[in-house]
C-alpha positions as CSV (number, residue, x, y, z in Angstrom):
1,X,1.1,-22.2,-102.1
2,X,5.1,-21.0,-102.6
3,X,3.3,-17.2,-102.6
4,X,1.5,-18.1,-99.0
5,X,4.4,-19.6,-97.8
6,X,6.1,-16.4,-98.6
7,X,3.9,-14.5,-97.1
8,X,4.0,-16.3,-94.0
9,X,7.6,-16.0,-93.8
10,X,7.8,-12.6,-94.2
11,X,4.9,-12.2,-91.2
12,X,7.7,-14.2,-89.1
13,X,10.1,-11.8,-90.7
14,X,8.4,-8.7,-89.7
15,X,7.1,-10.5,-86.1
16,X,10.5,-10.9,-85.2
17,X,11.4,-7.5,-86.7
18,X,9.4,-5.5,-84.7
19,X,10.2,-7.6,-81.3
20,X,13.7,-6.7,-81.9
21,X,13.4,-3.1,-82.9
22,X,10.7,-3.3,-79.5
23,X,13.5,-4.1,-77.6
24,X,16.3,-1.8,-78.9
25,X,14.6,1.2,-78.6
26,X,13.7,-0.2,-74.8
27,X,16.8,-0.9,-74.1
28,X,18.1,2.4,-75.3
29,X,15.2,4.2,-73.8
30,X,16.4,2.4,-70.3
31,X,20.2,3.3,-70.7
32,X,20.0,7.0,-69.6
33,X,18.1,8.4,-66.7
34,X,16.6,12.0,-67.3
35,X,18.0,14.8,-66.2
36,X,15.6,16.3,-63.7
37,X,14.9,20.0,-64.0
38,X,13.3,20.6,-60.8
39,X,12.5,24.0,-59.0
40,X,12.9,23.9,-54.9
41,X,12.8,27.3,-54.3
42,X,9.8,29.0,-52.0
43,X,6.6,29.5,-53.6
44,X,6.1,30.1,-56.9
45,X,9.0,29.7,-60.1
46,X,9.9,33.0,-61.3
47,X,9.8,33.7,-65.0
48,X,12.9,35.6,-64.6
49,X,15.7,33.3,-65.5
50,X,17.9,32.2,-63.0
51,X,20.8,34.4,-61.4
52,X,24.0,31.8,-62.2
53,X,26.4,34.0,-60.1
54,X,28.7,31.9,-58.0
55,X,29.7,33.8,-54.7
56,X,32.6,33.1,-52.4
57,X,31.4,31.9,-48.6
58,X,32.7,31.2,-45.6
59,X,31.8,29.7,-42.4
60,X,30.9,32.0,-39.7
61,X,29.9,32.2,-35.6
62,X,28.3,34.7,-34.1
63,X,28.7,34.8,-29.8
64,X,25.0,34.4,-29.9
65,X,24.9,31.1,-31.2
66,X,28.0,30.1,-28.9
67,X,26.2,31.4,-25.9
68,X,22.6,29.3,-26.6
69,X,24.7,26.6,-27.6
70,X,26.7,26.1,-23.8
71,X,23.4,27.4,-22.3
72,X,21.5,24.3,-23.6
73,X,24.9,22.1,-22.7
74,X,24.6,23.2,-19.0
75,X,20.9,22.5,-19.4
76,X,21.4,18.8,-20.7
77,X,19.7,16.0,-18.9
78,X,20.8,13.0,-19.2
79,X,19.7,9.4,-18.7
80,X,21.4,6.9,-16.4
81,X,22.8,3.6,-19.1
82,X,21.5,0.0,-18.3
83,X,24.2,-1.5,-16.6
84,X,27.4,-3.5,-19.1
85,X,24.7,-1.9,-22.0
86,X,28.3,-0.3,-23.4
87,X,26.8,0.9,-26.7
88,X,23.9,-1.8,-27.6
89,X,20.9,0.2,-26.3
90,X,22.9,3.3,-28.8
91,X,24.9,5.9,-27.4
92,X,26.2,5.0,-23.6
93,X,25.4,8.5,-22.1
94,X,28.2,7.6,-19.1
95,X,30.5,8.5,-22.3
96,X,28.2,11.2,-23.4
97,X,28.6,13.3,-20.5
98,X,32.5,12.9,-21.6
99,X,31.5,14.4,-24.8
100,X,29.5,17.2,-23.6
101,X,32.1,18.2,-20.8
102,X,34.8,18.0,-23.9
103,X,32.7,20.5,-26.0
104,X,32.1,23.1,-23.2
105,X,35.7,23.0,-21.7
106,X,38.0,22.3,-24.4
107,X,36.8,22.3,-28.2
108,X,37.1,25.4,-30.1
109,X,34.7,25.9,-32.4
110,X,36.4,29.5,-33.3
111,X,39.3,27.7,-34.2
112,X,37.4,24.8,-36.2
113,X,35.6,27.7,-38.6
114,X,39.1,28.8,-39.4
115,X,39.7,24.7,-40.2
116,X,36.7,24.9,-42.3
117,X,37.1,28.1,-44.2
118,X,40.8,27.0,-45.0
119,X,39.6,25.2,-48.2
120,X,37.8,27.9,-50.4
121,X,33.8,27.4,-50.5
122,X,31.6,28.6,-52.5
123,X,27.5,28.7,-53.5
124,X,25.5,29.6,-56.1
125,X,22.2,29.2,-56.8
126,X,20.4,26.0,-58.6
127,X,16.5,24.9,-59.6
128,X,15.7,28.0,-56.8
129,X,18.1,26.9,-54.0
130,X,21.5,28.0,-52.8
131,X,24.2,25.1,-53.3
132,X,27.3,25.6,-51.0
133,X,30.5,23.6,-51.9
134,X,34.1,23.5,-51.1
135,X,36.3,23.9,-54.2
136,X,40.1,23.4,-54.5
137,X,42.5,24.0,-56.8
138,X,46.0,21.5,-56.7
139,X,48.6,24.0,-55.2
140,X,51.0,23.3,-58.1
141,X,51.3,21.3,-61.4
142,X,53.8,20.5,-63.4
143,X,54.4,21.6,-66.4
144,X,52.0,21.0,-69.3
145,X,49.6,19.1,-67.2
146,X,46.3,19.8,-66.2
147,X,44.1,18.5,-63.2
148,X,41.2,16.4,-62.9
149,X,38.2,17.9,-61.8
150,X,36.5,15.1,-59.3
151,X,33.5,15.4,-57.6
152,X,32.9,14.1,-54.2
153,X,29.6,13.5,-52.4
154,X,29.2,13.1,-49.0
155,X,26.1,10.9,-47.0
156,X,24.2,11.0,-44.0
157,X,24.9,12.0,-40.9
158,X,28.0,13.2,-42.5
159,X,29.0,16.6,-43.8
160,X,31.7,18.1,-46.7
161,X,34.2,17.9,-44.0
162,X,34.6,14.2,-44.3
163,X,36.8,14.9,-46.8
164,X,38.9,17.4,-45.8
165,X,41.7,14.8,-44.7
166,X,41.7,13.5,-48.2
167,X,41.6,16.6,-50.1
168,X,45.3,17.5,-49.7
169,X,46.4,13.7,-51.0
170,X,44.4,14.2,-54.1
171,X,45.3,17.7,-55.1
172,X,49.0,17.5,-54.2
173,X,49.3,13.7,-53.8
174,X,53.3,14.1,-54.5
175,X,53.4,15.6,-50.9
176,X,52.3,13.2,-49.4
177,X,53.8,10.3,-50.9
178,X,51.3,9.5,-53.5
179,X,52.2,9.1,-57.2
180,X,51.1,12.2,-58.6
181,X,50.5,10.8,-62.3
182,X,46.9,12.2,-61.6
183,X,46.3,15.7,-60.0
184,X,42.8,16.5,-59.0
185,X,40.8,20.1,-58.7
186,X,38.2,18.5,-56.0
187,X,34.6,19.8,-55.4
188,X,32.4,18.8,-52.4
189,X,29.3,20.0,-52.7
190,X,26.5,19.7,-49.6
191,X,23.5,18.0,-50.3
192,X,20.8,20.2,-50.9
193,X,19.1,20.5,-47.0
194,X,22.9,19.2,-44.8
195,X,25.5,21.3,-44.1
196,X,25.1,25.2,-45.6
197,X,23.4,24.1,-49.0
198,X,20.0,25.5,-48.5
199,X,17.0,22.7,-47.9
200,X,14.6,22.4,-50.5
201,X,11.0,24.2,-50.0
202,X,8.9,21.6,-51.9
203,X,8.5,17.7,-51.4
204,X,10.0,14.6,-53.6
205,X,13.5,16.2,-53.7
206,X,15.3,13.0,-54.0
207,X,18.9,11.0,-55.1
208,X,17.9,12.2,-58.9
209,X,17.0,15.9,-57.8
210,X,20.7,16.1,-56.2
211,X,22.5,14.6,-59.0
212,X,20.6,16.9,-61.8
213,X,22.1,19.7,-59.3
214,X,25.3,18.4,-59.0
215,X,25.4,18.3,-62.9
216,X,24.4,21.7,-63.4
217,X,26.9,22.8,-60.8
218,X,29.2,21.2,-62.5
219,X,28.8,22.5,-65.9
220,X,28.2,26.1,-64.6
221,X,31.8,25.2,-63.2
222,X,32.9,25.1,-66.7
223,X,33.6,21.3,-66.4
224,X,32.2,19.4,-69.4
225,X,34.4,16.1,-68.2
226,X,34.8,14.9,-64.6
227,X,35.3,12.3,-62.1
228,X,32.4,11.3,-59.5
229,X,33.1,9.7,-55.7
230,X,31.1,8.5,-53.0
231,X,29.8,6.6,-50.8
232,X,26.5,6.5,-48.5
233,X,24.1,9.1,-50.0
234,X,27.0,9.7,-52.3
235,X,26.9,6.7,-53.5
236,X,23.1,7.1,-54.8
237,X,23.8,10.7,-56.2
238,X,27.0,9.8,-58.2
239,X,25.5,6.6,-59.4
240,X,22.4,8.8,-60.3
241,X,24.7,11.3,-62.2
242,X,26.6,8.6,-64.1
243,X,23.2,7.6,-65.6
244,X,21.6,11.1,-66.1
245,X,25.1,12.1,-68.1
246,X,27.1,9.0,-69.4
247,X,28.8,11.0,-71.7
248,X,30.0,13.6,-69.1
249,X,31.5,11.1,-66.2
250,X,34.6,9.5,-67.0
251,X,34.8,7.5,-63.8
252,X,32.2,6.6,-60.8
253,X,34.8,6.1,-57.7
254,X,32.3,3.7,-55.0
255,X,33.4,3.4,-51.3
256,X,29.6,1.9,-51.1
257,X,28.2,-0.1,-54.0
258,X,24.3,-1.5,-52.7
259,X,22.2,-3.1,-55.3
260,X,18.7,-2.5,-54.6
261,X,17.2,-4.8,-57.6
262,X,17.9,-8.0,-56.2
263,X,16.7,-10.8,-58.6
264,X,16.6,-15.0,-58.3
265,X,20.3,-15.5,-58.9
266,X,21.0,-13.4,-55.7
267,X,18.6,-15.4,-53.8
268,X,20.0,-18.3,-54.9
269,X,23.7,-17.3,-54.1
270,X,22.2,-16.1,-50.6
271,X,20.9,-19.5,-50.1
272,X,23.9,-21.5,-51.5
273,X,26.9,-19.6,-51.8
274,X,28.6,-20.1,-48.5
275,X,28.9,-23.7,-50.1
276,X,29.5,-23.1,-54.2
277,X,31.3,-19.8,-54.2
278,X,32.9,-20.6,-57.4
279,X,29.0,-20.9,-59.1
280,X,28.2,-17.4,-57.8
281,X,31.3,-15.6,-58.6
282,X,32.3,-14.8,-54.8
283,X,35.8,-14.6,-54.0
284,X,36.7,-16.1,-50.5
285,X,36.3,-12.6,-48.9
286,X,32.8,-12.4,-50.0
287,X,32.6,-15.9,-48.2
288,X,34.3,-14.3,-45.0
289,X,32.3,-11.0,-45.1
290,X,28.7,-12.1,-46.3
291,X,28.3,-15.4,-44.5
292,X,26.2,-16.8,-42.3
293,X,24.2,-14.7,-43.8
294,X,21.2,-14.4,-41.5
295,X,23.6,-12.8,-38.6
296,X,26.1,-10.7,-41.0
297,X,23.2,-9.9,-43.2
298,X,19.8,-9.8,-42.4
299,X,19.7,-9.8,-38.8
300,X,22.3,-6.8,-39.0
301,X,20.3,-5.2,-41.4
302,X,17.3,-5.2,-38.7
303,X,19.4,-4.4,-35.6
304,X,21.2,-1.1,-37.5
305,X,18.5,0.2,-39.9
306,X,15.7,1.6,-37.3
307,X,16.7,5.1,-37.8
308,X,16.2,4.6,-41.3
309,X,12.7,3.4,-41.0
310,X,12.1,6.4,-39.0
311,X,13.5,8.9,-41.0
312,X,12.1,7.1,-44.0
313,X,8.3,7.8,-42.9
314,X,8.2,10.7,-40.1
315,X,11.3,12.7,-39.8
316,X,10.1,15.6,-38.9
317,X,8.8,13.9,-35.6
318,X,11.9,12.9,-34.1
319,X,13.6,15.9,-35.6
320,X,12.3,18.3,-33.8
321,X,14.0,17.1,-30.6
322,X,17.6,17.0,-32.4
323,X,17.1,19.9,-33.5
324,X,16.2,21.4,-30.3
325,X,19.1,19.6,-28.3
326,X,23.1,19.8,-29.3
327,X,23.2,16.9,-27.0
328,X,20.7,14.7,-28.6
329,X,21.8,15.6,-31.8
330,X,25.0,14.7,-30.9
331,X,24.1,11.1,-29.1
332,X,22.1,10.0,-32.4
333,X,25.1,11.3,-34.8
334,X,27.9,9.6,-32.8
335,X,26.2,6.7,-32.1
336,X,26.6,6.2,-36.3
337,X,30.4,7.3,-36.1
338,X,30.6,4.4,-33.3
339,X,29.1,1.4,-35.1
340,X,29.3,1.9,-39.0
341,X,32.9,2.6,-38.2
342,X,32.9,-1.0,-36.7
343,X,30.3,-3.0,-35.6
344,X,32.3,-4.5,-32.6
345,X,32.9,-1.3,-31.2
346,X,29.1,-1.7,-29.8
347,X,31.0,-3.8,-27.2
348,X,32.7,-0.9,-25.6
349,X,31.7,2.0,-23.5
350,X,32.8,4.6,-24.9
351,X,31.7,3.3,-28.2
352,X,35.3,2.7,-30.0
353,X,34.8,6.8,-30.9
354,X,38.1,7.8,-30.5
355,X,40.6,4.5,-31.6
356,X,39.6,6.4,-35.4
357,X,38.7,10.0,-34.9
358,X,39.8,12.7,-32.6
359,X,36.7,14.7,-30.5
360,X,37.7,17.7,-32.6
361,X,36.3,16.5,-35.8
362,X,33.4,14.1,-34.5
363,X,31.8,17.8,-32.6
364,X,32.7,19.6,-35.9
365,X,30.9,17.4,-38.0
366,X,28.0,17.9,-35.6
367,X,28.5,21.5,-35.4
368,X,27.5,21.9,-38.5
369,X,24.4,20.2,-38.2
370,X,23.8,22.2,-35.4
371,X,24.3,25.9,-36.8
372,X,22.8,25.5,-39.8
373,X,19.9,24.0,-38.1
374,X,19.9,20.7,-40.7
375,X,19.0,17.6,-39.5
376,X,15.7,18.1,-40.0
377,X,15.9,18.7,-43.5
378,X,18.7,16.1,-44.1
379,X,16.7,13.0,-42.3
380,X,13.4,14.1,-44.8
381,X,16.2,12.9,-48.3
382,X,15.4,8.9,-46.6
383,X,11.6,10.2,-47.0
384,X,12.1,11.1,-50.4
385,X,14.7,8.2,-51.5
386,X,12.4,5.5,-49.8
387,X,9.0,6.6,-49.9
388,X,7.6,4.6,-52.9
389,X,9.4,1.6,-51.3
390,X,13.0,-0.2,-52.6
391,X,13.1,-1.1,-56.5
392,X,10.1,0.4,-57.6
393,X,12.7,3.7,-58.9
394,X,13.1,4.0,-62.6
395,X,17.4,4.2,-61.3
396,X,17.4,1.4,-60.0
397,X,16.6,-0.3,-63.0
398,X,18.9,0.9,-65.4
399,X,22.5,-0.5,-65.8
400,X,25.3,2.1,-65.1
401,X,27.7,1.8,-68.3
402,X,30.7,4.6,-67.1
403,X,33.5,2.8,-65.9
404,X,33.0,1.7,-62.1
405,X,35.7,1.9,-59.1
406,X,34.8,0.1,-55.9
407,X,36.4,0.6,-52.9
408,X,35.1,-2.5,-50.6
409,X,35.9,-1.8,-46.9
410,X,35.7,-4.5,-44.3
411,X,33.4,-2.9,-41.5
412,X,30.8,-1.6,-44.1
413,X,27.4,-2.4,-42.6
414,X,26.4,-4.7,-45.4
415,X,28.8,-6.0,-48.1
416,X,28.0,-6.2,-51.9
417,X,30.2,-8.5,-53.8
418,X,31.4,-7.8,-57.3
419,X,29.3,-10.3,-58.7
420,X,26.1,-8.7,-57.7
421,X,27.5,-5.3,-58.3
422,X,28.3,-6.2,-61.7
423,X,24.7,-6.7,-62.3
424,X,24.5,-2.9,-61.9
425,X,28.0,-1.3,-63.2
426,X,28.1,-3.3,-66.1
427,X,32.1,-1.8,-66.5
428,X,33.7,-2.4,-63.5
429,X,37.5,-1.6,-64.0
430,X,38.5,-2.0,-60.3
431,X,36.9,-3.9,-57.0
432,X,39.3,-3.7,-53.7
433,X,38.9,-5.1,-50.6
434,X,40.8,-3.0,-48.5
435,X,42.4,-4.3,-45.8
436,X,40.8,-1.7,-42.8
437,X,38.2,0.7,-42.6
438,X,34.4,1.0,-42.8
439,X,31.3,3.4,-43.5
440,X,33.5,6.6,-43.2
441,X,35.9,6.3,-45.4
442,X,37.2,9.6,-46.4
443,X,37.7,10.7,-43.0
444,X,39.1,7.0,-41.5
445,X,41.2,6.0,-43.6
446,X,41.9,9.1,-46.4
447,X,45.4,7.6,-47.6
448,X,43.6,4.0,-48.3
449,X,40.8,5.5,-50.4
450,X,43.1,8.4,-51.7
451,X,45.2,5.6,-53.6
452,X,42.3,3.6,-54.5
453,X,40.9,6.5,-56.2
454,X,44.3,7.4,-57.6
455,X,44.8,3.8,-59.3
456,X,41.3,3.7,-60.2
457,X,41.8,7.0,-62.6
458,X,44.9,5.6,-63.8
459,X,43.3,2.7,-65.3
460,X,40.6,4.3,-66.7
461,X,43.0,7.4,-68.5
462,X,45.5,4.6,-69.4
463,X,42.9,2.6,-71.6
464,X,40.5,5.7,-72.1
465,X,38.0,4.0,-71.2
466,X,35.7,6.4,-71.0
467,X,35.8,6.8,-74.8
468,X,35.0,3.1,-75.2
469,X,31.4,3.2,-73.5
């Protein structure tokens, strides 16, 4: 009887054994995303190994281009707005024409390629495709120290010039007032299919794709250690690369945090937490931003996210015509700048466009969509993010573990609070809410986000926290 007895126990034993092994070896299956080694070039992979040369580039215009370009500006035709629409029915084309007669007359593109090639760029090609990326050096260091390298990622319909205002305050922040305890070397990379990072040949090039890219870039850069930022596509890619390489990112810097996973307890906090913050974890801002929630949440979500669902399915459809016409191209990019920037702005004529940016970097922005012929092949990344639908991505199950910096601006189309980002960046060493700003960070408010990167990396090198994962 004793000898069955034992035997039953050790049954249990083993039972509970192998549940527990089952689920350690899960869970540390789950913690790392694979690196995807992709191949995006034309045709066929060559056997020959790849070439890793990295060459220097810069931007450049031909009269050609400048002459098709103000030929299909004189050619523009244009749509008379609904009366008081101001910017509700998308980009008012009363302001429009403003634009338009501002890019023939007065913007200098000639002049805006010599803004752009100030910064050193650079490509080289990865997985079969030519990366283009900006990459600077801090101007000078003090003695015995050495810079950080940081990686920033840009979104869509933005570019690698978004961050050309916040470049200088991170790789000479004493120059600008900043502390400089923490210099960065800063690399912006362009997606693979925006900007002059050539578009891949071959379907399901997605977040994963662009981060396993971004990692090999920055190895071949020499740099075994770095710092990730982002936000909007960014946001994915970086996030992406902290779970490919855990052990290579010391710090994710967030100016978007979205959780796609949403389980009961968000539900829940949806449904109740306007009334029992305390129970949910949100903080009286989260209150403010998120709530009510069916007008500051979903019903936003609806009204903003059409072009998503467009460019999610059939982008080539609709990009044909951007791509044909500077000035619809320009009326579906601005129309973004306009309302992620702030949503109340939709009130207004001429959008709000110019109360945060200047005409000179909104067109250049859009110039280089239009030169490098891109929107096409930038829209097809919400194709190949969103496809197989939200949450059913092996990402966005898996908890990112390297220590987490958000950066919460108040005009951000949807808010995430730190509660239900914490679900997802299980080490979050810094959460902001900054007092101004929204979608475009980087080129909105660069000092704000320059500093919250700056104390972010502080905390992080002050505790090593990055050895501690």
């Amino acid at each position: 009887c004793s000898s069955l007895a034992g035997i039953m126990l050790l049954e249990v034993f083993l039972v509970l054994g192998t549940v527990i092994i089952y689920f350690l070896l899960t869970k540390k299956k789950e913690e790392t995303l694979h690196f995807k080694d992709g191949w995006w070039g034309k045709g066929q992979k060559p056997v020959t190994e790849e070439n890793t040369t990295i060459w220097p580039f810069k931007v450049e215009t031909t009269e050609e281009e400048l002459s098709d370009l103000f030929r299909r500006l004189d050619q523009a035709r244009f749509t008379e707005p609904l009366e008081n629409s101001c910017f509700h029915y998308g980009t008012n084309s009363v302001y429009l024409k403003k634009v338009v007669s501002y890019w023939k007359n007065q913007f200098n593109w000639k002049k805006q390629v010599e803004v752009l090639n100030k910064y050193p760029q650079f490509k080289t090609k990865i997985q079969g495709i030519d990366i283009h990326f900006v990459h600077v050096k801090p101007p000078r260091l003090p003695e015995g120290r050495s810079a950080k390298p940081l990686l920033m990622v840009h979104g869509w319909p933005g570019s690698f010039y978004e961050f050309y205002k916040i470049i200088p305050l991170l790789t000479d922040p004493a120059s600008h007032g900043l502390s400089d305890e923490h210099i960065f070397e800063v690399i912006c990379p362009s997606i693979p299919g925006y900007g002059f990072s050539e578009a891949p040949h071959k379907k399901d090039f997605n977040s994963v794709s662009a981060a396993s890219v971004f990692y090999e870039l920055m190895l071949r850069l020499g740099f075994n250690e770095f710092y990730t930022q982002g936000g909007d596509w960014g946001w994915l890619i970086c996030t992406n690369l902290a779970q490919i390489a855990p052990n290579h990112v010391k710090g994710l810097h967030l100016n978007l945090a979205s959780v796609t996973n949403v389980g009961f307890t968000h539900l829940l906090s949806i449904l109740l937490g306007r009334y029992l913050p305390g129970l949910f974890g949100f903080q009286d801002e989260d209150v403010r931003r998120m709530f009510p929630f069916l007008q500051k949440g979903l019903y936003r979500i609806l009204l903003e996210s059409g072009y998503a669902h467009i460019q999610a399915t059939k982008p080539d459809t609709v990009g044909c015509g951007l791509n044909d016409s500077p000035v619809g191209l320009a009326a579906y990019i601005l129309e973004k700048f306009s309302t992620w920037t702030d949503l109340e702005f939709r009130d207004l004529e001429d959008g709000g466009l110019e109360r945060k940016f200047n005409l000179d970097d909104l067109l250049t922005n859009i110039m280089i969509y239009w030169v490098s012929g891109c929107i096409v092949s930038s829209m097809r990344f919400y194709k190949e993010n969103l496809q197989n639908g939200v949450g059913t991505q092996k990402h966005e199950r898996i908890a990112v573990q390297v220590p987490t910096g958000i950066a919460s601006f108040p005009n951000e189309v949807m808010h995430t609070p730190q509660a239900w980002a914490q679900k997802k960046y299980t080490n979050i060493v810094s959460f902001n809410f900054m007092p101004r700003g929204g979608h475009f960070a980087a080129l909105e408010e660069p000092e704000l986000l320059a500093e919250d990167i700056l104390q972010f990396v502080g905390k992080v090198e002050k505790e090593q926290l990055w050895r501690k994962k």
